[in-house]
MARMI-62194 format. One line per field, with one value per residue (C-alpha): x, y, z. Coordinates in nm, 4 decimals. Layout:
MARMI-62194
u	X_...
v	Y_...
w	Z_...
//
This chain:
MARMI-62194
u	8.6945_8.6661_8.6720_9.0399_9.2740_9.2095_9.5461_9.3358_9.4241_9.6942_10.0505_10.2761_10.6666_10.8738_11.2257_11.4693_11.1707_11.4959_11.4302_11.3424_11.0628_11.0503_10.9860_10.7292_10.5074_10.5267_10.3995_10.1214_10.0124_10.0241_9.7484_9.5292_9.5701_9.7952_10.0223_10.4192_10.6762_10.9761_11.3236_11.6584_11.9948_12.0703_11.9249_11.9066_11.6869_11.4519_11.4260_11.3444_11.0743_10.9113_10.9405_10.7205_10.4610_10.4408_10.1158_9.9510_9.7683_9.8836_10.1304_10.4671_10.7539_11.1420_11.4048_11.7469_11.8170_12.0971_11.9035_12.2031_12.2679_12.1880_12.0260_11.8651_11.5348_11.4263_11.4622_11.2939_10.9925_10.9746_11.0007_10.7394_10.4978_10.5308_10.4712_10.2151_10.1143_10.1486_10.2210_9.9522_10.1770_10.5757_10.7491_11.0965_11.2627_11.6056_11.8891_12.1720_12.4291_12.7171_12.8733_13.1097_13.1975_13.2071_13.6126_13.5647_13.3869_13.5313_13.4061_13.3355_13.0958_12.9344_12.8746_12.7218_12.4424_12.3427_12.3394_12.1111_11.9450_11.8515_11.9190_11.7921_11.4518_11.4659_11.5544_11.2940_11.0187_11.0937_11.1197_10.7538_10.5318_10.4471_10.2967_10.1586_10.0009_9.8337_9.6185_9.2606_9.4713_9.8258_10.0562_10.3885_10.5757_10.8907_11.0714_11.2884_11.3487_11.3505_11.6708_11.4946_11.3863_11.6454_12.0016_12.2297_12.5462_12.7827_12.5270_12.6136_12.5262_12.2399_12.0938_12.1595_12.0097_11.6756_11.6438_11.6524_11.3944_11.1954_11.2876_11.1873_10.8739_10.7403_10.8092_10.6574_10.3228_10.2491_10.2999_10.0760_9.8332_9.5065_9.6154_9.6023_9.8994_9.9655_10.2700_10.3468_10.6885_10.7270_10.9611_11.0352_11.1875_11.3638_11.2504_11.4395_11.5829_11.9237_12.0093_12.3110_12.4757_12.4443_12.6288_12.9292_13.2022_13.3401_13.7611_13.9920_13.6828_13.7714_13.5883_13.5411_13.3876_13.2067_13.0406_12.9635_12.7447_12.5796_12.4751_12.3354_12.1407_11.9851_11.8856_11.7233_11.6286_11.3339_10.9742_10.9003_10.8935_10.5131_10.4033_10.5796_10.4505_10.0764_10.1291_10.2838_9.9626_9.7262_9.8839_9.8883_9.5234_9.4174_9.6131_9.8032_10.1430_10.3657_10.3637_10.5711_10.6364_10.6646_10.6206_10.9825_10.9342_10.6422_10.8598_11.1681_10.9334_10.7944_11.1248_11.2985_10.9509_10.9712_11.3468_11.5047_11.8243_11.8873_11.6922_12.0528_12.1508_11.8859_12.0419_12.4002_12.3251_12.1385_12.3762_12.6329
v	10.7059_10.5661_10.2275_10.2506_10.5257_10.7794_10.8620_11.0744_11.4686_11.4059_11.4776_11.2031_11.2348_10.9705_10.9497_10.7337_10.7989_10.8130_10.4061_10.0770_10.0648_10.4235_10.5150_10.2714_10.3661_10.7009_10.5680_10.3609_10.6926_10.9232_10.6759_10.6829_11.0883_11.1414_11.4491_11.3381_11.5816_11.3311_11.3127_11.1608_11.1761_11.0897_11.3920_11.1727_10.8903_11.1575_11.3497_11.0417_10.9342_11.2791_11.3307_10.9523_11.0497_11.4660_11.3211_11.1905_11.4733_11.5479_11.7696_11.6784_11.8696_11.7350_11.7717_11.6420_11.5318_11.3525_11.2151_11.1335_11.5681_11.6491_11.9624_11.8327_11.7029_11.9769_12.2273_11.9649_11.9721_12.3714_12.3219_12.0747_12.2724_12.5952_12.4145_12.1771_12.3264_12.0085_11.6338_11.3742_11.1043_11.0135_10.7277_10.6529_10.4388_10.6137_10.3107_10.1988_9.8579_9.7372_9.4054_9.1586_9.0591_9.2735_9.2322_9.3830_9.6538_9.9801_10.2295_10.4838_10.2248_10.0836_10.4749_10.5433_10.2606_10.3566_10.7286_10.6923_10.3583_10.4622_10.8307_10.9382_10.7888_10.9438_11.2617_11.2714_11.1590_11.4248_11.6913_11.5926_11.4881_11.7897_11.8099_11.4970_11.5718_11.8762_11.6739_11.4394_11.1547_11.0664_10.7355_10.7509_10.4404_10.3181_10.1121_9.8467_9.4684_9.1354_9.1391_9.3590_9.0441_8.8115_8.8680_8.6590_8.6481_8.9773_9.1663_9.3462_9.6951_9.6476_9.4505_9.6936_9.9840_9.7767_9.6292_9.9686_10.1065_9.8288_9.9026_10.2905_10.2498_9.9770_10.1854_10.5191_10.3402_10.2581_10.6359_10.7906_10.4933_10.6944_11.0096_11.0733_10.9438_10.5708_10.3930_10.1036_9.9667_9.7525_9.4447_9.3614_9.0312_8.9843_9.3138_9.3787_9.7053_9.8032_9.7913_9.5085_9.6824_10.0078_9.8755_9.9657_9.6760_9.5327_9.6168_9.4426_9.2543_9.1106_9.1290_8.7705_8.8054_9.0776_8.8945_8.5911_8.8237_9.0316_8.6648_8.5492_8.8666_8.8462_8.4982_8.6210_8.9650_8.8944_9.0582_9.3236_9.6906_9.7977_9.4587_9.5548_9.9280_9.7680_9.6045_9.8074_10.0818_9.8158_9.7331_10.1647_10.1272_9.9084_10.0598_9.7797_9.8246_9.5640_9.4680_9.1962_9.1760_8.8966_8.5156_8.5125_8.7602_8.5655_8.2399_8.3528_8.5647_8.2191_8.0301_8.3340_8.2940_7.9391_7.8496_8.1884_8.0344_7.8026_7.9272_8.0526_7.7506_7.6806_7.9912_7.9258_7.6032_7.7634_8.1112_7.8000
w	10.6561_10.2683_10.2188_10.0629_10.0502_9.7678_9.5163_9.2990_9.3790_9.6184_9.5795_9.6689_9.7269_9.5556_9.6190_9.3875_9.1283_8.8286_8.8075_8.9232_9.2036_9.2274_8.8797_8.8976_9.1855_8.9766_8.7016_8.8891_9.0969_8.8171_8.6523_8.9740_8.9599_9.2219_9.1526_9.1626_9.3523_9.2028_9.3866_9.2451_9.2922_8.9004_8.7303_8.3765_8.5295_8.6887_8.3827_8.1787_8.4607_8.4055_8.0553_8.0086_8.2427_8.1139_7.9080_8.2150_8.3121_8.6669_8.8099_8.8384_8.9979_8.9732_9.2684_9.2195_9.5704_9.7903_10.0910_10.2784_10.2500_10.5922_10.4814_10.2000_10.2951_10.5107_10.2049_9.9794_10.2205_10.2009_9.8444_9.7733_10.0344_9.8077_9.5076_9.5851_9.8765_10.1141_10.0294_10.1042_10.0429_10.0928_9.9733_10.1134_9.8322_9.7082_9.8505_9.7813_9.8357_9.8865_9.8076_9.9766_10.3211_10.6452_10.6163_10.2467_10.3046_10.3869_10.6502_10.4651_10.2066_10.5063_10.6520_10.3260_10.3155_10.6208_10.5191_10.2244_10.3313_10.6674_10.7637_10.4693_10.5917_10.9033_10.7559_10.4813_10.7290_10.9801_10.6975_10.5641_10.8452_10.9761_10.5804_10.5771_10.9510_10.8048_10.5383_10.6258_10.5667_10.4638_10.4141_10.4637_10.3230_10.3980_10.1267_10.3227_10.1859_10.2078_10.3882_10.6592_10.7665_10.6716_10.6769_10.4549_10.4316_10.2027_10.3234_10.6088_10.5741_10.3346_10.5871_10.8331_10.7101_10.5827_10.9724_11.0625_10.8199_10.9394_11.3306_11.2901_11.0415_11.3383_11.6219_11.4089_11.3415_11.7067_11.8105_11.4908_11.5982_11.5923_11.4098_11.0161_10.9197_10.8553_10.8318_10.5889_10.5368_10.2397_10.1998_9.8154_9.7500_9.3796_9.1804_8.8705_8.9670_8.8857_9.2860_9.1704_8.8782_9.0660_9.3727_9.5621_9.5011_9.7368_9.8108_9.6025_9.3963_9.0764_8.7782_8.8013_9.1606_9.0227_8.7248_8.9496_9.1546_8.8815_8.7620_9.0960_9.0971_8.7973_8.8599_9.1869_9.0526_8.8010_8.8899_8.6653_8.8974_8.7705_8.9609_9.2179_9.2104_9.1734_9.5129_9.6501_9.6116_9.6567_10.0183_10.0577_9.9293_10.2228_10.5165_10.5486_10.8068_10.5975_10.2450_10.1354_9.7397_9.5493_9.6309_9.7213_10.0034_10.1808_10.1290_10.2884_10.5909_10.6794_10.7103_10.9207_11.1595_11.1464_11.1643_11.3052_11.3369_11.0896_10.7637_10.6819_10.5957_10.3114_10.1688_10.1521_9.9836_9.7084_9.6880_9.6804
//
């Protein structure tokens, strides 16, 4: 096996590539020569993500597609398979959130975090791994969070789904142990993605409660998404099972191993 994992030649699967981390780790791959099968729900972001890299020199393929369609990821894989003719490479980053309090959020919200968040994970990673089984060696990488390891308050179902990513991407790497296919699920702390602005609001929010939170975020919300992307591939690169990103991440993993019950309470006095 080659010292690190090899991009160049292989196609790799992005989902959520319309923006953010997503568009970024296409970016990053298309410059190490990967070839891009591209998957977003917003049809302008995806175009605009393709249209940037079209002088790159790999090939790139465009799907508009709704992970949380039950249907949808299966005919993806068939899709990708005839034009690409397999996929070396899947990265499960399309998600979603949801703002307020448990109390504030309705059902159907909370049902649909988990639908993109979580089932959509499960749903692209059984569509593709028979694909990603039939190559010398594939990654499959599972975009979770820093709240799949901590789990702070008005976050409910975000941090519900990203546990579970984390939960199911664990579990998955200690059954492929030994096979081709590896297994790394990736916790970003504060990327500036559009994850806030793009959020479901909570019932009943004002637009001062709103604005208060869009601030918050993009206090917390600050490192660029090409870093990100770069570590992102470098942890892919080495094999490793969990990347954290950004100095936030590692900060926060250490207090929730080293005060499990009470890091909470360093939080609320600086969300406060």
């Amino acid at each position: 096996m080659p010292a690190g994992f090899d991009f160049g030649g292989r196609t790799a699967v992005i989902t959520g590539a319309g923006s953010g981390i997503g568009a970024a780790l296409a970016g990053a791959l298309a410059a190490r020569g990967a070839d891009l099968a591209l998957a977003d729900v917003n049809r302008a972001g995806l175009t605009a993500t393709a249209e940037r890299l079209a002088g790159a020199g790999v090939r790139i393929t465009t799907e508009v597609l709704d992970v949380s369609d039950p249907a949808a990821p299966a005919a993806y894989a068939d899709k990708v398979k005839a034009e690409h003719g397999g996929a070396a490479l899947l990265f499960n980053n399309a998600g979603i959130a949801v703002g307020g309090t448990f109390d504030r959020v309705t059902p159907e919200d909370f049902d649909k975090v988990l639908a993109v968040n979580f089932e959509g994970v499960v749903r692209m990673t059984r569509a593709f791994l028979p694909l990603l089984q039939a190559e010398p060696e594939a990654r499959l990488v599972n975009i979770s969070s820093i709240f799949g390891i901590i789990a702070p308050p008005g976050q409910t179902a975000y941090s519900a789904s990203k546990f579970a990513v984390r939960g199911f991407s664990m579990a998955l790497a200690h059954e492929l142990e030994g096979s081709n296919v590896g297994v790394t699920v990736v916790h970003p702390g504060g990327v500036a993605t559009r994850i806030a602005e793009d959020a479901i609001k909570p019932a009943g929010a004002t637009n001062a409660e709103i604005n208060e939170s869009l601030e918050r975020a993009r206090q917390a919300l600050v490192m660029p998404p090409p870093e990100a992307a770069q570590i992102i591939l470098r942890g892919v690169e080495r094999r490793k099972r969990r990347v954290l990103v950004g100095r936030d991440a590692h900060i926060l993993m250490w207090m929730e191993r080293l005060f499990p019950t009470s890091y909470i309470r360093f939080l609320k006095s600086r969300l406060s």
